[in-house]
Wavefront OBJ file of the C-alpha trace (Angstrom):
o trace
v 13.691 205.771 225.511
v 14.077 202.136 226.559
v 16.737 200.381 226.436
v 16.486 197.750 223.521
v 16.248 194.197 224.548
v 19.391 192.358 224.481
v 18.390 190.090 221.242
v 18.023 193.180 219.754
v 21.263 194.494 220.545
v 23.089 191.326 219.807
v 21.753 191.260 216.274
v 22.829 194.967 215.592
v 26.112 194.494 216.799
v 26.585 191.654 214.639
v 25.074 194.032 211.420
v 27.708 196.548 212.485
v 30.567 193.892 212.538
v 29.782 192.998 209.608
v 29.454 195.792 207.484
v 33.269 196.888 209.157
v 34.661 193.614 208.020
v 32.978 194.526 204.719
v 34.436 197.719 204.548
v 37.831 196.246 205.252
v 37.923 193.616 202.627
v 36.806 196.444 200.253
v 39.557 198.710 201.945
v 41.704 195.569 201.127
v 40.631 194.845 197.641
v 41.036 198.489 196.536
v 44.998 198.673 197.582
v 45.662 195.546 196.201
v 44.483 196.526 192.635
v 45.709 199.724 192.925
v 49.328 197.791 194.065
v 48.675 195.869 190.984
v 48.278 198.438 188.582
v 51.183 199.628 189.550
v 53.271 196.718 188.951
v 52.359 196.609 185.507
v 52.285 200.432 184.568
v 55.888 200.024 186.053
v 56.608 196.603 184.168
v 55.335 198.675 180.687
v 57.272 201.268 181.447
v 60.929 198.990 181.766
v 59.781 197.558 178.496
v 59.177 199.935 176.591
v 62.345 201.595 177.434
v 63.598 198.211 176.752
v 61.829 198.167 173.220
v 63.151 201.504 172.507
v 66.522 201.189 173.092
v 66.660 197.968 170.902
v 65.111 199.996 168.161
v 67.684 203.036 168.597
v 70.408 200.001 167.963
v 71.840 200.165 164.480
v 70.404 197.217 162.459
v 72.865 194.448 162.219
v 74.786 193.238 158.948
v 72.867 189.857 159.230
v 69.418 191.607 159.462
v 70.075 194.230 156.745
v 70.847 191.026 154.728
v 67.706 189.492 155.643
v 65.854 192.427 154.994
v 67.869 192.287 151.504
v 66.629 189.293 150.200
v 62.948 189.851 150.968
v 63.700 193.265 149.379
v 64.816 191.176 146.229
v 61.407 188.848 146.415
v 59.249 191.933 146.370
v 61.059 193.564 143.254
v 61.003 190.299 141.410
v 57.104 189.570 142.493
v 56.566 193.719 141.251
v 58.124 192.948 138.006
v 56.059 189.281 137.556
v 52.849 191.977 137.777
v 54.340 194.225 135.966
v 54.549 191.881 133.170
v 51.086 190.080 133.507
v 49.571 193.625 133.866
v 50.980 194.604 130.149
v 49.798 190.773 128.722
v 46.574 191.501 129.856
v 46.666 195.547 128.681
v 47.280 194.798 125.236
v 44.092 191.998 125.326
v 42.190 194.655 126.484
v 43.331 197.214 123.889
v 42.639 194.305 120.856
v 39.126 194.049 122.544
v 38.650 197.264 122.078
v 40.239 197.633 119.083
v 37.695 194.711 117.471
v 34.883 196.752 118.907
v 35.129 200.009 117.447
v 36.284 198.436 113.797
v 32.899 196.160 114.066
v 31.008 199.406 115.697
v 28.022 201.170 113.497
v 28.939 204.138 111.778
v 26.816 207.116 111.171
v 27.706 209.403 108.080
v 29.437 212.182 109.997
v 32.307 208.876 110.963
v 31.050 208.338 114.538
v 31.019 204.945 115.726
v 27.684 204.179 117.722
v 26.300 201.691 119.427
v 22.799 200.493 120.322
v 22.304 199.038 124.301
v 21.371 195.284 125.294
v 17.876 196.417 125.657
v 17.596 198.085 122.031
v 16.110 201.456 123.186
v 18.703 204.096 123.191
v 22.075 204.290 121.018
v 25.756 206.311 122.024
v 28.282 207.116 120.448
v 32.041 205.720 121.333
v 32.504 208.966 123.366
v 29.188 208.170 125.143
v 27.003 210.903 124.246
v 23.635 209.667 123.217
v 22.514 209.887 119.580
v 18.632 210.641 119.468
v 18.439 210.538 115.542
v 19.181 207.095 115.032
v 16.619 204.079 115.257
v 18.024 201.519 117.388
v 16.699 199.055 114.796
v 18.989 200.738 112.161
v 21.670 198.518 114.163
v 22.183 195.200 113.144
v 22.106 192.467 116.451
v 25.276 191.367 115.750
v 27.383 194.490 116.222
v 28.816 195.196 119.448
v 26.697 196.608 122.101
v 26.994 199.655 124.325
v 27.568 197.789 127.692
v 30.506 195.773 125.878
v 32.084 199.094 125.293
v 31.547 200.135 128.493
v 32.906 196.579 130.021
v 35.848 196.746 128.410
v 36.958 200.279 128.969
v 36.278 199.744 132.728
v 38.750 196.673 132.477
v 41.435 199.048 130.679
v 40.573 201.768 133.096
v 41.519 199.190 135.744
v 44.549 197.675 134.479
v 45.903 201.497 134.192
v 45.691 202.630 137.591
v 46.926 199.016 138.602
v 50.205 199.833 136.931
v 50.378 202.958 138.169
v 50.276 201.771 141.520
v 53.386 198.984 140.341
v 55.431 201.887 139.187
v 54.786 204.046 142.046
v 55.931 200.160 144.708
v 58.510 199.704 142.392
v 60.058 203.368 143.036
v 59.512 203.122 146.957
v 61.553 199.601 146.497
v 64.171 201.542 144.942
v 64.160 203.630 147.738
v 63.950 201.004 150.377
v 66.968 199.830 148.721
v 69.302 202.833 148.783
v 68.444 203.501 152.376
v 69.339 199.744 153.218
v 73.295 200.806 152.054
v 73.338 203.672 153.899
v 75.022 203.920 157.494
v 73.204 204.376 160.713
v 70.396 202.612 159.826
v 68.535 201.407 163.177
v 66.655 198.549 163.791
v 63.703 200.955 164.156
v 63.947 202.155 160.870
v 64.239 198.785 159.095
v 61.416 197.678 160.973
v 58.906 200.611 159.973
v 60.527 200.114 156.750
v 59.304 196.834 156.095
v 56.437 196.936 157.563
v 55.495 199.955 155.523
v 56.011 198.211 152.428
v 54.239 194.948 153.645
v 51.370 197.663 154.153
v 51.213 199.316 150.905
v 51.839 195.874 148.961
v 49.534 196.086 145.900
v 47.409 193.167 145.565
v 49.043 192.270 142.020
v 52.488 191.857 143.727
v 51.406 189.905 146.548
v 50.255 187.210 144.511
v 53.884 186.614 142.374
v 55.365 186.471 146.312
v 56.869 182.840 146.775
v 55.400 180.407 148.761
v 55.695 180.301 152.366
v 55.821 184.725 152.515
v 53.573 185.577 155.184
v 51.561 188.383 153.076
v 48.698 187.015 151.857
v 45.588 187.889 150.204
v 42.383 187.288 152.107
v 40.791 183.651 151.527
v 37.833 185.454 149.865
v 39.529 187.276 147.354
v 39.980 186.699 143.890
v 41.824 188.031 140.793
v 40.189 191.824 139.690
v 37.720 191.457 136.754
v 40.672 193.794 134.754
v 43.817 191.666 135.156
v 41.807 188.585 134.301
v 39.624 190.078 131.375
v 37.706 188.403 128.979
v 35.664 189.472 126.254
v 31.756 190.420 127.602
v 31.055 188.369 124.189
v 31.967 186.892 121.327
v 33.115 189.012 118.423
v 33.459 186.773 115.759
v 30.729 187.869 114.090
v 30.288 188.257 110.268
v 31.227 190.943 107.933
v 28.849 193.266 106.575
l 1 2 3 4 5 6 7 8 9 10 11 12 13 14 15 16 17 18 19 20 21 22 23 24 25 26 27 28 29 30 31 32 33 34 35 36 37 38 39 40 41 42 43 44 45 46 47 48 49 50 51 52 53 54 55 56 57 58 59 60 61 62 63 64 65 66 67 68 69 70 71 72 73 74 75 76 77 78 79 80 81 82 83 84 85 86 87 88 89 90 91 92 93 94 95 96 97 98 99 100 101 102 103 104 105 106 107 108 109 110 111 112 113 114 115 116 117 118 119 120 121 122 123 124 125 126 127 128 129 130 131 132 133 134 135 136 137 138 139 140 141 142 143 144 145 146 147 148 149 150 151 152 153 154 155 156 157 158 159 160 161 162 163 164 165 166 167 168 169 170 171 172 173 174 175 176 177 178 179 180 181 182 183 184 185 186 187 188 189 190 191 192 193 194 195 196 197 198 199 200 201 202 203 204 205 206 207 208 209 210 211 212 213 214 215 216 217 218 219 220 221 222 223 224 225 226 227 228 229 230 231 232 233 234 235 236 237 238
């Protein structure tokens, strides 16, 4: 074979010089990342021991106080729902209660009602009632979808204090575990934040100003805590 001309030679040595230095700066570039990701698996590592040795710490009297009064802002804010939850209960139950006296009733004493459209009647428990002309109904009686409405919006309101009952008793609990001993600052931490967490929406609006639970900008009051009739009931007496 012949030797190749020295041009030739010059420019593959140069190729070959570069693709070393190439392989050393990746050589380089490899250690150093690997150098740095040990640095910080070690720096996670010193604080999270860190972090859990401050959380093994028993909580201190100033931060179980703290914790105390926003204890005492979340009972007061359950009650405040508590309260508007049973003003707006007992509208609903009138609601309903003007319904059914104002309902139609059928000769057997079941109170029926005719839908908005006119084409089908039920009775209060919902089954339908086939033997009845809708026109039999005067306009002015309640109508179906008003029942319905309304017993959605008690429906709601129920499980709402349900879930204010079932806060309130985990705030009672909160609350004895606070005046125990050998409570960490761990504990009151998942502690609070649990109850931040499972917050129902009722309480967190009755929390003062300046708490940082909030509702999201979006949201507004459920249909069943701020109920109004579907429509108007004073209507005349047969």
């Amino acid at each position: 074979m012949e030797p190749l001309p020295l041009r030739s030679y010059r420019l593959e040595f140069a190729k070959h010089a570069e693709w070393r230095r190439e392989e050393e700066r990746r050589d380089t570039d490899f250690a150093r990342q690997q150098t740095e990701k040990k640095r910080e698996q070690e720096q996670d590592l010193r604080e999270e021991s860190l972090e859990e040795i401050l959380l093994t710490a028993l909580a201190t009297n100033a931060e179980i106080s703290d914790f105390t009064v926003r204890l005492d802002g979340y009972d007061t804010a359950t009650i405040e729902a508590l309260h508007e939850n049973d003003e707006a209960l007992a509208k609903v139950r009138e609601e309903l209660r003007v319904i059914l006296d104002k309902a139609y009733i059928l000769p057997d004493g079941r109170k029926v009602f005719k839908t908005e459209d006119g084409t089908r009647v039920f009775d209060e428990h919902g089954a339908e009632v086939k033997d009845l002309d809708p026109e039999q109904i005067e306009d002015w009686r309640p109508r179906w979808e008003q029942l319905q409405e309304t017993r959605d919006a008690q429906k709601l309101l129920l499980e709402e204090r349900d879930q204010l009952h079932s806060y309130q008793e985990r705030l009672d609990a909160a609350r004895e575990r606070v005046g125990e001993e050998g409570l960490t600052k761990g504990e009151l931490k998942e502690l609070e934040e649990t109850l931040k967490a499972d917050m129902p929406d009722a309480v967190k609006r009755h929390l003062p100003e300046g708490n940082n639970i909030s509702l999201e900008a979006e949201a507004v009051e459920p249909k069943a805590v701020s109920f109004r009739p579907a429509a108007k009931l004073d209507m005349p007496a047969l």
